[in-house]
C-alpha positions in Angstrom: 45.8 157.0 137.4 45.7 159.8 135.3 49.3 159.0 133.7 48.1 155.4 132.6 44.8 157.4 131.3 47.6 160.1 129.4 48.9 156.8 127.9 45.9 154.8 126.5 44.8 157.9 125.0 48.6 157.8 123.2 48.3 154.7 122.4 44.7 154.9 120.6 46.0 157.8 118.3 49.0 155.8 117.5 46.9 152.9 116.4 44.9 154.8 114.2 48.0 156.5 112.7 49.5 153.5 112.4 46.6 151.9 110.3 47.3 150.5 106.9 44.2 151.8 105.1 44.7 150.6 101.4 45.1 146.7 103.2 41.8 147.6 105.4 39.8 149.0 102.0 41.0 145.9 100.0 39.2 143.3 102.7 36.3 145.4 102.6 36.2 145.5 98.7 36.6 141.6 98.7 33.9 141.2 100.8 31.5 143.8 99.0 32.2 141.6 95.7 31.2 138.5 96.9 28.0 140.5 98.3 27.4 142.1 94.6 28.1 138.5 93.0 25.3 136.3 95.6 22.9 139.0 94.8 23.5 138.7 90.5 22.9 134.9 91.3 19.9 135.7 93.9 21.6 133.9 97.0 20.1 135.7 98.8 21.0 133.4 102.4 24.3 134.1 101.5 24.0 137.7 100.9 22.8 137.9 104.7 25.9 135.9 105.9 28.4 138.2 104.1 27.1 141.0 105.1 26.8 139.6 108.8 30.7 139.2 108.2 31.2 142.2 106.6 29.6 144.9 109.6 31.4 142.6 112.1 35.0 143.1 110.6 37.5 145.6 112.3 38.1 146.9 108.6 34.7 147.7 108.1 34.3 149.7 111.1 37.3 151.5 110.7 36.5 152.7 107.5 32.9 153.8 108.8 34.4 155.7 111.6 37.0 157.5 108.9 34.2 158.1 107.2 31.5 160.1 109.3 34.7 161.5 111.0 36.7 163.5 108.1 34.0 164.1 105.8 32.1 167.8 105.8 29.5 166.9 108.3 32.0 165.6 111.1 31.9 169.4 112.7 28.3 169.4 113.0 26.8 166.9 116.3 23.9 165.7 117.2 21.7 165.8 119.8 24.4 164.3 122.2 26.6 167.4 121.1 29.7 164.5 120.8 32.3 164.7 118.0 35.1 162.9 116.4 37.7 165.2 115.8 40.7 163.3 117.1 42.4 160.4 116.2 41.8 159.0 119.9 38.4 159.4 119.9 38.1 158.0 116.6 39.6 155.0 117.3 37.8 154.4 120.5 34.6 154.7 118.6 35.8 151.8 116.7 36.0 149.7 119.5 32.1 150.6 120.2 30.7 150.2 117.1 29.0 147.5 118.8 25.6 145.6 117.6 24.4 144.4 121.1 25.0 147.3 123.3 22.9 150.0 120.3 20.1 151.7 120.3 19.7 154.4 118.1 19.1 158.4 119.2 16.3 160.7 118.0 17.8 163.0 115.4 18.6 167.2 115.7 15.9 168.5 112.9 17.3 171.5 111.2 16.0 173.3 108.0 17.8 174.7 105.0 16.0 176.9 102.8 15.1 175.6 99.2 15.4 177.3 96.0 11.2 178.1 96.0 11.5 179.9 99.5 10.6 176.9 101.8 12.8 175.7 104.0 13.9 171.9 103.9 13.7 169.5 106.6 17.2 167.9 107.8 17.9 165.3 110.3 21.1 165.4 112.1 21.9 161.8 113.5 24.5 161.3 116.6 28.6 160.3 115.6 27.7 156.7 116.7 24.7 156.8 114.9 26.4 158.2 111.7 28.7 155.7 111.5 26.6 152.5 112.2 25.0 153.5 109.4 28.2 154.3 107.6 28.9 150.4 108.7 25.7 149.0 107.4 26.0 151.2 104.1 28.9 148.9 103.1 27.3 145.8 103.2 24.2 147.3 101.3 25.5 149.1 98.8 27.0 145.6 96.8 23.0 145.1 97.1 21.7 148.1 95.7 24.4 148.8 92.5 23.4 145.1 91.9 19.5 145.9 91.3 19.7 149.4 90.5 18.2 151.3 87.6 20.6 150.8 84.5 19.9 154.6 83.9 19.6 155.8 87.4 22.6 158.2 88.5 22.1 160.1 91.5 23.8 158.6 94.5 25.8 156.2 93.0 29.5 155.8 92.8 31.3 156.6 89.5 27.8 158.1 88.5 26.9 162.0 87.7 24.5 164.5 86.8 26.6 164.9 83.8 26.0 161.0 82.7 22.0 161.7 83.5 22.1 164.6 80.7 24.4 162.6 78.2 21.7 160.0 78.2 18.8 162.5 77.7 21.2 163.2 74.9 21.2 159.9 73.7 17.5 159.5 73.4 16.9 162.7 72.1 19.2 164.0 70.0 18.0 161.7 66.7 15.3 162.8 64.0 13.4 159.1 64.6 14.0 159.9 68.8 11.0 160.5 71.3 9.1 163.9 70.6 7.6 163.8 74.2 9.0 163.9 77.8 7.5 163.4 80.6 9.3 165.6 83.4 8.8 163.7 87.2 8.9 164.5 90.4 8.1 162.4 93.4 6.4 164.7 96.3 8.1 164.5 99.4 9.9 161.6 99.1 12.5 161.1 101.2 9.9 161.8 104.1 7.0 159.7 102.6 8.7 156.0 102.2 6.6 153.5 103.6 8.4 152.2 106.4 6.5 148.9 106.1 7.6 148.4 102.5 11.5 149.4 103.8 11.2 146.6 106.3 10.2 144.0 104.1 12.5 144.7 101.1 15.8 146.1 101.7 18.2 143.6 102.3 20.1 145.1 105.4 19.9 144.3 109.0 16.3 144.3 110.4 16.7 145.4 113.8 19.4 148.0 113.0 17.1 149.3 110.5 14.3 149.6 112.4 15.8 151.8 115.3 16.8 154.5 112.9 13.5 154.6 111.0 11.9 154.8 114.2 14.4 156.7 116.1 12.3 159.9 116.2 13.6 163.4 116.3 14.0 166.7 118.2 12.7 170.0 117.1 13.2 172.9 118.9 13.2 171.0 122.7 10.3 168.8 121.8 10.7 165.1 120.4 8.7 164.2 117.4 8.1 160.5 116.4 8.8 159.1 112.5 6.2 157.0 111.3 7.2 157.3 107.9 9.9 158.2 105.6 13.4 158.3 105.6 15.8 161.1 107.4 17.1 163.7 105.2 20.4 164.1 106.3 21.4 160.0 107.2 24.3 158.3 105.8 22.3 155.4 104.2 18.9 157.2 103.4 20.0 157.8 100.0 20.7 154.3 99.3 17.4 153.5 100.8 15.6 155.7 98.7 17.2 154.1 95.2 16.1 150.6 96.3 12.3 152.2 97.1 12.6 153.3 93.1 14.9 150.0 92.2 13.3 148.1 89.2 11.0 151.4 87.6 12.6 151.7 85.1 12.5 148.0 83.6 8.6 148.5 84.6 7.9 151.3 82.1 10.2 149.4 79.2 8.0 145.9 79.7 5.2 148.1 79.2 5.9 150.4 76.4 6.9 147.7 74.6 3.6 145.4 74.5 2.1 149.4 73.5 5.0 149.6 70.6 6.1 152.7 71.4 9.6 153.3 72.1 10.2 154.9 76.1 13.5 155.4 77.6 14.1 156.3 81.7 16.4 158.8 82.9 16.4 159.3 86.9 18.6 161.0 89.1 17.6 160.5 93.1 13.9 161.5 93.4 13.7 163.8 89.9 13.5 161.9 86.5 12.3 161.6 83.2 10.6 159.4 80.8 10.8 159.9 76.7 8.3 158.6 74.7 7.2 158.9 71.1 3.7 158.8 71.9 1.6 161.6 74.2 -1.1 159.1 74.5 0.8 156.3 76.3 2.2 158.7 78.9 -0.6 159.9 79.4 -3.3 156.8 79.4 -0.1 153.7 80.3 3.1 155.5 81.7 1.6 158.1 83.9 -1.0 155.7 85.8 1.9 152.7 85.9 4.2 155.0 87.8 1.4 156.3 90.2 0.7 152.7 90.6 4.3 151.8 91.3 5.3 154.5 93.9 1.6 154.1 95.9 2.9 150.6 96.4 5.9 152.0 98.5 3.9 154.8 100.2 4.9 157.7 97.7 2.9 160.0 95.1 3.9 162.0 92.2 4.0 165.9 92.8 0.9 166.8 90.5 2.5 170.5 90.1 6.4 169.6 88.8 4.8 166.4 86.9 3.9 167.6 83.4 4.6 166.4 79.9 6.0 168.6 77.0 6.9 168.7 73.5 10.9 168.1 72.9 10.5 171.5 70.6 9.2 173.5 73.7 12.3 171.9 75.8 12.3 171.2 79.7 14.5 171.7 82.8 16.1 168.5 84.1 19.0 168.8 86.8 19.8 172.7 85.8 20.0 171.8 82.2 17.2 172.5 79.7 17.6 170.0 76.5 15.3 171.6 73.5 14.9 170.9 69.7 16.1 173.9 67.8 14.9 173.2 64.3 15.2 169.5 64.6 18.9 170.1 66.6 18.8 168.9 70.1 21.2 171.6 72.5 21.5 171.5 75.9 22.1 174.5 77.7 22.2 175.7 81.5 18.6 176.3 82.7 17.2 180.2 82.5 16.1 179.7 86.1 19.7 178.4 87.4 21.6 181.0 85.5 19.7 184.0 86.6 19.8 182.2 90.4 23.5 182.2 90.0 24.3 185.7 89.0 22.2 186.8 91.9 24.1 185.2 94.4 27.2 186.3 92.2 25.4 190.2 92.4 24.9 189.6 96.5 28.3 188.4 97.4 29.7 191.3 95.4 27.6 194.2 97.1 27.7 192.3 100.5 31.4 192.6 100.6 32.0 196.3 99.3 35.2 197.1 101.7 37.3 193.7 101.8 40.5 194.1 99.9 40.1 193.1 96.5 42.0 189.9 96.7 40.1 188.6 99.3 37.0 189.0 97.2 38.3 187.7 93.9 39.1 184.6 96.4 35.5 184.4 97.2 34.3 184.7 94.2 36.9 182.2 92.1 35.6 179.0 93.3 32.0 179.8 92.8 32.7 180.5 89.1 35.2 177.5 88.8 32.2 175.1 90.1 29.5 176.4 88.3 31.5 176.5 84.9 33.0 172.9 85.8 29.3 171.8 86.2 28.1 173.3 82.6 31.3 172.8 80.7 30.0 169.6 79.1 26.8 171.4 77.4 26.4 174.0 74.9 27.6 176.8 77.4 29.5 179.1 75.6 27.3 181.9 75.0 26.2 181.9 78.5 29.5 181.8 80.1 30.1 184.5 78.0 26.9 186.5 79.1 27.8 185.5 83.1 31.0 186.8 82.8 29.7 190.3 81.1 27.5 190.7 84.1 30.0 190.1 86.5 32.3 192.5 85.0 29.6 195.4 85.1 29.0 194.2 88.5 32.8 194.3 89.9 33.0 197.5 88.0 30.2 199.0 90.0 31.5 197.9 93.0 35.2 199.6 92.0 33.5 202.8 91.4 31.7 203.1 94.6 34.8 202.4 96.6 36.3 205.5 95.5 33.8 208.4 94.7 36.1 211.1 94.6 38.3 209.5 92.0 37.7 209.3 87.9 37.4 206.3 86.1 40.6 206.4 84.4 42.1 206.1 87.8 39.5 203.2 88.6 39.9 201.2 85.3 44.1 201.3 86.3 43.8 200.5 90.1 41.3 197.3 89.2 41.0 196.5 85.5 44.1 195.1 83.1 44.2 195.4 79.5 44.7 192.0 77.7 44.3 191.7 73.8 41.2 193.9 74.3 39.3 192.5 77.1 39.3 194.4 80.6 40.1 191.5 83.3 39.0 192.4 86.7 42.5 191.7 89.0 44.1 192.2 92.2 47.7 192.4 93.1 50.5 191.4 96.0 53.7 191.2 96.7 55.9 187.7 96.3 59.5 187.9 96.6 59.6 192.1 96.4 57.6 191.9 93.2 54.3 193.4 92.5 52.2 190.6 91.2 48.3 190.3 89.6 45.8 188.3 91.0 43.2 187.2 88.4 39.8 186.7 88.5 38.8 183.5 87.0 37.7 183.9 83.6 34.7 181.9 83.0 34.1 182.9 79.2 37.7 180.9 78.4 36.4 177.8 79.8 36.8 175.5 76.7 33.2 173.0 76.0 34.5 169.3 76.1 32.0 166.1 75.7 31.3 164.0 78.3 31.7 160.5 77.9 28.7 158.7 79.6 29.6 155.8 81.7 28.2 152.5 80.6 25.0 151.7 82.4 25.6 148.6 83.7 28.9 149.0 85.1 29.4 148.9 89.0 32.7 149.2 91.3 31.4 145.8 92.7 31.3 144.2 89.7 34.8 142.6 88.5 34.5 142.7 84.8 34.3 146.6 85.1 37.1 147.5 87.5 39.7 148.0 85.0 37.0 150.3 82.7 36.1 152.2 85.8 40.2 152.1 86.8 40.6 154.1 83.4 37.7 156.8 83.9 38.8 157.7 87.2 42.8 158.6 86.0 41.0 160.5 82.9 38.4 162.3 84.9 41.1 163.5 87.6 43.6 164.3 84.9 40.8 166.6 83.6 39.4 168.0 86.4 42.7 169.2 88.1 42.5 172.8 88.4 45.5 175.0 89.2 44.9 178.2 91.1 46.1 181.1 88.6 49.7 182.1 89.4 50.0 185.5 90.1 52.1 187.3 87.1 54.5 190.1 87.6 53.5 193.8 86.9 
């Protein structure tokens, strides 16, 4: 018995070696298309089918379980304490990814702290949980890139918080643009979706949908029903919140145009903005419309982040303030996030004062590398410049208090290295019997390059754009590919 158990578990990780993924993401894709195209032509019988066919496929569920099982939340469990990390339990899960036999499990509640101090709410849902959701997410997401936002761009494929700020750019930047912003923010709302609303518009499986809004969760040994809202922390609550906010944005454009003042929507996830050249219709029209629209779905505006303000004065949106310098629209990294970053920079730093050098530059390198590759796109030279000054007066404090009994000179040669007059903080090894630097990355070298918005009605699911979104995906990992410095002989 336990040598034929030895062999089914050898044969399950074969078979999910042996699967041809590209074949498996190709039936999905096909599927997802026709789901995207029924929807355009509001087929909406026919949406329902496909999809039916589409969470019942093998392919489908093998990409699901992929998925929740390789991704960066496949070490953490839920309440059932189960995970996926073999390729013989993942493909047993495949085999129960089953509709009739599932019922979903309360979520583990965790928090995370926010940048104001508070702690965030998080729901941790089960592996089989995850991925039935996974699952379902493939058939709705044809459904919600079809009826999106045009200028929505958080949770979306293909779609960044770098497009978001190229199209504030776009509205702002002219002498005849908006002069006014209003700057939202919807309180709570991830947690405050009316599941009532959910039920009766999102085009997904009822049933399944209802067991993991209603699924409750567990917090601290005690279970905790969910009478609203959707889990922070699910697979397909991001989705679910876009289609809550779907069709805002043509909303405010119906109605700034019978005003005849020109408004323009920007929205990433929960946080957006609305431009207008008139104070008086955010105020009295655009203000009250989108109160109206989110009390509909069970949500409010947060009355202390909603505020409107002057173009001149600027505003943060998405860790980038956008401000008229003299009739010049710049867009720099936010005050708030650059002083938050060299904090954690000055933290690391004195946390770690006795780990060999190269082990901190290590640390250190990919927070710099992320934040710069984040902010490369606005007007961030100056303050790349000004984050790597305080970093250097930061490493060079931490140098000197390594070695108290020793002078500076001999400090500035153990750690520091000339190059056409700038002091680069290094560290050094051995590879093949040569001494060799290890370099901090320099974030003041990072060269400023445009971003080229992607055009806001273009979809993955949406054949006239596949060959356009083909083309920005080579060009944006061309550009992106980072090589880790090479350490250079003494």
């Amino acid at each position: 018995m336990m040598i034929s158990k030895e062999i089914s578990a050898s044969s399950d990780g074969a078979q999910w070696q042996s699967i041809n993924w590209k074949s498996a993401e190709a039936h999905v894709l096909k599927l997802q298309k026709r789901i995207a195209k029924a929807t355009r032509e509001k087929k909406y019988g026919k949406v329902k089918s496909l999809q039916w066919l589409l969470t019942h496929s093998r392919s489908a569920k093998l990409i699901a379980v992929k998925r929740v099982s390789q991704n960066r939340g496949s070490k953490t469990p839920g309440i059932d304490g189960v995970i996926w990390n073999t390729d013989t339990r993942r493909m047993k899960a495949v085999n129960q990814l089953s509709r009739k036999t599932y019922k979903a499990k309360p979520l583990k509640r965790i928090y995370i702290p926010k940048k104001n101090g508070k702690l965030r709410p998080l729901g941790i849902p089960c592996m089989i949980d995850r991925a039935q959701q996974a699952l379902h997410l493939l058939a709705l997401e044809p459904v919600s890139e079809t009826i999106a936002d045009l200028n929505s761009y958080g949770f979306r494929p293909n779609r960044s918080t770098a497009d978001a700020i190229s199209q504030c750019f776009i509205c702002l930047a002219q002498k005849k643009s908006a002069k006014w912003v209003l700057e939202g923010d919807i309180k709570a709302c991830f947690d405050k979706i009316g599941h009532q609303w959910l039920m009766e518009n999102i085009t997904v499986d009822k049933r399944m949908l209802e067991q993991w809004l209603k699924s409750g969760f567990v917090d601290k040994g005690l279970f905790y029903d969910t009478d609203e809202g959707t889990p922070q922390g699910g697979i397909i609550s991001p989705t679910l919140m876009l289609m809550t906010l779907a069709g805002l944005e043509q909303r405010i454009k119906s109605t700034t145009l019978r005003k005849g003042a020109r408004a323009n929507f920007i929205g990433y996830a929960d946080d957006f903005v609305v431009t207008c050249s008139s104070k008086e219709v955010l105020v009295n029209d655009i203000k009250p419309l989108i109160a109206d629209f989110l009390a509909e779905r069970g949500l409010t505006l947060s009355e202390e982040k909603t505020k409107i303000t002057h173009i001149d004065d600027g505003f943060d949106f998405l860790g980038f303030n956008p401000r008229k310098y003299k009739g010049k629209l710049l867009i720099k990294p936010s005050k708030s996030n650059t002083l938050l970053f060299l904090r954690n920079l000055r933290e690391l730093v004195k946390k770690h004062a006795t780990i060999p050098v190269n082990d901190l530059i290590r640390m250190i390198n990919p927070k710099l590398r992320g934040w710069a590759n984040y902010y490369r796109h606005c007007v961030a030279k100056q303050v790349f410049g000004y984050v790597g000054h305080k970093l250097f007066q930061a490493l060079w404090h931490w140098a000197v208090r390594r070695h108290p009994t020793k002078s500076k000179d001999w400090v500035v040669h153990k750690y520091f290295l000339n190059r056409k007059g700038q002091w680069q903080f290094h560290g050094w090894q051995k590879i093949m019997n040569m001494d060799c630097h290890f370099n901090l990355f320099q974030i003041a070298k990072v060269p400023i390059e445009r971003h080229v918005k992607i055009r806001s009605a273009a979809t993955p699911y949406d054949p006239d754009y596949q060959e356009y979104l083909a083309k920005r995906k080579s060009k944006r990992q061309a550009r992106n590919s980072w090589v880790e410095p090479v350490p250079t002989a003494l």
